[in-house]
C-alpha positions as CSV (number, residue, x, y, z in Angstrom):
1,X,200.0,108.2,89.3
2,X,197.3,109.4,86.9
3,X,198.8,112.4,85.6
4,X,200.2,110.3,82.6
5,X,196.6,109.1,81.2
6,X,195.4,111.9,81.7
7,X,197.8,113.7,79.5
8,X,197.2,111.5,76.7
9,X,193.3,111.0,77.0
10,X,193.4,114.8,77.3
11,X,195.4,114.7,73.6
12,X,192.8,112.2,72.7
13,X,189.9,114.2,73.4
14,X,191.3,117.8,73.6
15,X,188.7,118.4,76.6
16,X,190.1,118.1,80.1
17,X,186.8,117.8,81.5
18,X,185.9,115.0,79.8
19,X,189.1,113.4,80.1
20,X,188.6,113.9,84.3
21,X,184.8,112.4,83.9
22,X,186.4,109.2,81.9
23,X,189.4,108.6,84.8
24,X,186.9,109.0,87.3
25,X,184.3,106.3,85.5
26,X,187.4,103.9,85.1
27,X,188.5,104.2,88.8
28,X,184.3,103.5,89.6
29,X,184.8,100.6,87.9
30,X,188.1,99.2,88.8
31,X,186.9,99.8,92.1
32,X,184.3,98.4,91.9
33,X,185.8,94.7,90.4
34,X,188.8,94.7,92.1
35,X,189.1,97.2,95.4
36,X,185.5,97.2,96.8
37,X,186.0,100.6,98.7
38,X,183.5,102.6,96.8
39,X,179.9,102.2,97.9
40,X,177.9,101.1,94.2
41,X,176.6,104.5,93.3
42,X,174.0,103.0,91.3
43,X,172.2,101.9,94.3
44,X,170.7,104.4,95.9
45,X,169.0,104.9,92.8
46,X,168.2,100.9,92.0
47,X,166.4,100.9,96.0
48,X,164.0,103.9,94.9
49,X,162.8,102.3,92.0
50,X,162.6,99.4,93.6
51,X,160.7,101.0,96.4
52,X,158.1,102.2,93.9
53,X,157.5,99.1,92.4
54,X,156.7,97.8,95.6
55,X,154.7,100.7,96.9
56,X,152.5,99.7,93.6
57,X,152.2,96.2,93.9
58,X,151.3,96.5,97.8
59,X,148.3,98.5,95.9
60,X,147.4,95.9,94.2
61,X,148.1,92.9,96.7
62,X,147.4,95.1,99.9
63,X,147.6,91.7,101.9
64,X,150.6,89.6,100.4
65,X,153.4,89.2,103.1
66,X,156.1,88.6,100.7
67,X,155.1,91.8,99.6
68,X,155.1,93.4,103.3
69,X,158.1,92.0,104.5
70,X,160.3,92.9,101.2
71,X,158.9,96.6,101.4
72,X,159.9,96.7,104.7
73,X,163.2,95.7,104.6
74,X,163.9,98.2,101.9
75,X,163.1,100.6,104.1
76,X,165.0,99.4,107.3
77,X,168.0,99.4,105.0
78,X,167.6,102.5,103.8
79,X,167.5,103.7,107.3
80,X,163.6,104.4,108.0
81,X,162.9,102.0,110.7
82,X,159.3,104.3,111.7
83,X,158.3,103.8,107.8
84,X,159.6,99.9,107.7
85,X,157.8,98.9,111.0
86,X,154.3,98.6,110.1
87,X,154.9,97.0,107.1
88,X,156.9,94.5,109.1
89,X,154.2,94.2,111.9
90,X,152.4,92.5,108.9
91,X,154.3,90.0,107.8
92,X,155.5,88.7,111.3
93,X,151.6,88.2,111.7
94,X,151.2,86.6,108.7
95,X,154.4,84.6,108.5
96,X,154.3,82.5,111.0
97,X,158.0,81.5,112.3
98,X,159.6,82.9,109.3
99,X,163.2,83.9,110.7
100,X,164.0,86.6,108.2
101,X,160.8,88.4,109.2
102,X,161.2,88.0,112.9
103,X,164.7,89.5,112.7
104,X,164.2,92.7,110.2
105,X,161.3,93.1,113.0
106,X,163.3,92.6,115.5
107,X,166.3,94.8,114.6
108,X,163.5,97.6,113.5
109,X,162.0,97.3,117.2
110,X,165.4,97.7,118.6
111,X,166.4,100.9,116.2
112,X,162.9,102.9,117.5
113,X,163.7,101.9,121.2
114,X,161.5,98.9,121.6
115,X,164.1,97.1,123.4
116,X,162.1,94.8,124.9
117,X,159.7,93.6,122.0
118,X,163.3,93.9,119.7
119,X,164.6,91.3,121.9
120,X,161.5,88.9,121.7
121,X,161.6,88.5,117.9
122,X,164.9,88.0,117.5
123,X,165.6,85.4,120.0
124,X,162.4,83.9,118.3
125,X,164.8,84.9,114.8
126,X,167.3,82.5,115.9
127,X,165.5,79.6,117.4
128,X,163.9,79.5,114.3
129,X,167.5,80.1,112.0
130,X,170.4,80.6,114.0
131,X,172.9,81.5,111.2
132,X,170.1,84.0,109.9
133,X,171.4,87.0,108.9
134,X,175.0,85.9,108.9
135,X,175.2,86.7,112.6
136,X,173.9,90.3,112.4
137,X,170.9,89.3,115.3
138,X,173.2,88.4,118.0
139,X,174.3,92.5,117.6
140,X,171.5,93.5,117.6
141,X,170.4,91.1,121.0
142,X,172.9,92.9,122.5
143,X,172.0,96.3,121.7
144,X,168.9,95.5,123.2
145,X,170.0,94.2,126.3
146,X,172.7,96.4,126.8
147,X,170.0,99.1,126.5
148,X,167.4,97.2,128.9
149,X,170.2,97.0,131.4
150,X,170.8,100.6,131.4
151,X,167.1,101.5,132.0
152,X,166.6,98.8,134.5
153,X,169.7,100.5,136.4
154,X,168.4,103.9,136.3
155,X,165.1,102.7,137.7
156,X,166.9,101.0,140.6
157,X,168.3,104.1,141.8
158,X,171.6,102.9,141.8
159,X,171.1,99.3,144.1
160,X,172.6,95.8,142.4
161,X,170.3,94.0,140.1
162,X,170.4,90.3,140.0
163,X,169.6,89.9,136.0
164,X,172.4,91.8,135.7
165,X,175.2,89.3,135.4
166,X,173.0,87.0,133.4
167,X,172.7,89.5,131.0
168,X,176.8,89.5,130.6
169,X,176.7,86.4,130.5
170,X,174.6,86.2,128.0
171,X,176.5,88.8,125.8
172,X,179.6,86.8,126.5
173,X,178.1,83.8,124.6
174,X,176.3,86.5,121.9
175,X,180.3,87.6,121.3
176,X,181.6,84.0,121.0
177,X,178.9,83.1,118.4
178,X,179.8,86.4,116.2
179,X,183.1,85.7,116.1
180,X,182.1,81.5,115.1
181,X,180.7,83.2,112.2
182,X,183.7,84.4,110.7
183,X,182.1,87.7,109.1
184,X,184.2,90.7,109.2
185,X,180.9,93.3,109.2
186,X,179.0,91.4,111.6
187,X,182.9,91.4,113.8
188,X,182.7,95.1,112.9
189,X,178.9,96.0,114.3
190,X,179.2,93.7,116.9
191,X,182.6,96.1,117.8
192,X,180.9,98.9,117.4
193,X,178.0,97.7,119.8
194,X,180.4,97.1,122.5
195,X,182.7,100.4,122.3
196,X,179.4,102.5,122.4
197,X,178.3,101.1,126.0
198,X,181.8,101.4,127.3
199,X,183.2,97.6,126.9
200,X,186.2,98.4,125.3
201,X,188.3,95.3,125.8
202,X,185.4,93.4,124.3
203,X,185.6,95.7,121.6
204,X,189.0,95.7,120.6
205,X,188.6,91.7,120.6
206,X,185.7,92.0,117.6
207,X,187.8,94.6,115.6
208,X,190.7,92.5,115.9
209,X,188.9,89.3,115.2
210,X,187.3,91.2,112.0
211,X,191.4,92.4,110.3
212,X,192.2,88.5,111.3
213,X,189.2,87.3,109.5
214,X,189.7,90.0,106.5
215,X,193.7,89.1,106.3
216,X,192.7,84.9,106.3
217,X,190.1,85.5,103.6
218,X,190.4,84.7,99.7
219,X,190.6,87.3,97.4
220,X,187.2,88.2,96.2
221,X,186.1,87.9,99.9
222,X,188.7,90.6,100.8
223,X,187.1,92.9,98.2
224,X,183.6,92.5,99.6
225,X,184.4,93.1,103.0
226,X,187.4,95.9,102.6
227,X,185.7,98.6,103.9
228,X,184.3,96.9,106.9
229,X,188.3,96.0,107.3
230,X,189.2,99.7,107.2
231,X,186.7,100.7,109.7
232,X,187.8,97.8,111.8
233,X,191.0,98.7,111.9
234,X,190.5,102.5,112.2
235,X,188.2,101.6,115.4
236,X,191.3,99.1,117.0
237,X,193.3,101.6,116.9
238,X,191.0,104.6,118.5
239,X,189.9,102.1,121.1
240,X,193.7,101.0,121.9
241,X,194.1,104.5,123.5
């Protein structure tokens, strides 16, 4: 499909290195205005600068929250939840009721194996915002209760527990709100979630409800959420066997 520019950029600049580097930029950026499959290469780069110019102004302003919870966001998202937690400890203090800080805390809590303080915040997170986070704190409640479920089993040796079927019930009604938010990565996580603890059928329902909501979308929605689609559909299909 490419062979015939590269030919002639190859005639136009008589180096077929140079001629590779330039096809590859203008896939990057066709990709990255049209296709949306590409993570933005430039990111990576854009979140540690940005982490340093946090790191110096949390010099300076050692006790601004703002400051706090944005640095520790960063560095949930760039997948140091034992970094990110203290910095997040902070601004929950300090921001009282804030419902971006209570979930980031939240999901950080769950991520190092806090289940139980994880699920606190962010059913504090939602009382306070319940579209917060486009959904994503309803995964992670039921990570965390999937996960406090477990232990509580293993510490009853095996006999029934009675919070046991709340608990399904309350992921039952976690599931129902995901999928009222229409968001084909929160669909996708929420998935994911499910197929990890064994509840396949619930599964299959989330990655199916994220292709429907993909396939419904408009356009420029589509190439936001495309690669969340992919993995959606990739995952139906691995858990339909």
């Amino acid at each position: 499909m490419y062979y015939p520019f590269y030919l002639l950029l190859n005639m136009i600049m008589s180096n077929p290195l140079l001629a590779i580097l330039l096809l590859i930029t203008i896939y990057l950026l066709i990709d990255k205005r049209f296709i949306g499959l590409i993570p933005d290469i430039t990111r990576p780069w854009q979140r540690r600068k940005r982490l340093r110019q946090l790191r110096e102004l949390e010099e300076l302003r050692p006790f601004d929250s703002a400051t706090q919870l944005e640095l520790g966001t960063l560095l949930f998202e760039m997948g140091k939840p034992q970094e990110a937690l203290p910095h997040l400890e902070k601004a929950v203090a300090k921001m009282d009721g804030h419902a971006g800080a209570l979930y980031t805390y939240g999901a950080v809590c769950v991520e190092l194996g806090e289940y139980a303080k994880g699920l606190a915040a962010l059913q504090q997170a939602i009382a306070v915002r319940p579209e917060v986070q486009y959904g994503m704190p309803y995964v992670y409640l039921t990570r965390a209760a999937l996960q406090l479920n477990k232990q509580l089993a293993a510490e009853s040796a095996g006999n029934a527990d009675p919070s046991a079927a709340d608990d399904m019930l309350r992921i039952d009604e976690w599931i129902a709100t995901v999928m009222r938010f229409g968001n084909v990565e929160t669909c996708y996580r929420m998935g994911l979630v499910l197929q990890q603890a064994g509840l396949h059928e619930q599964a299959r329902s989330l990655y199916q409800e994220a292709i429907t909501i993909y396939r419904k979308s408009p356009s420029f929605a589509r190439r936001q959420a495309r690669r969340w689609y992919f993995r959606a559909r990739s995952k139906f299909n691995s858990a339909s066997k």
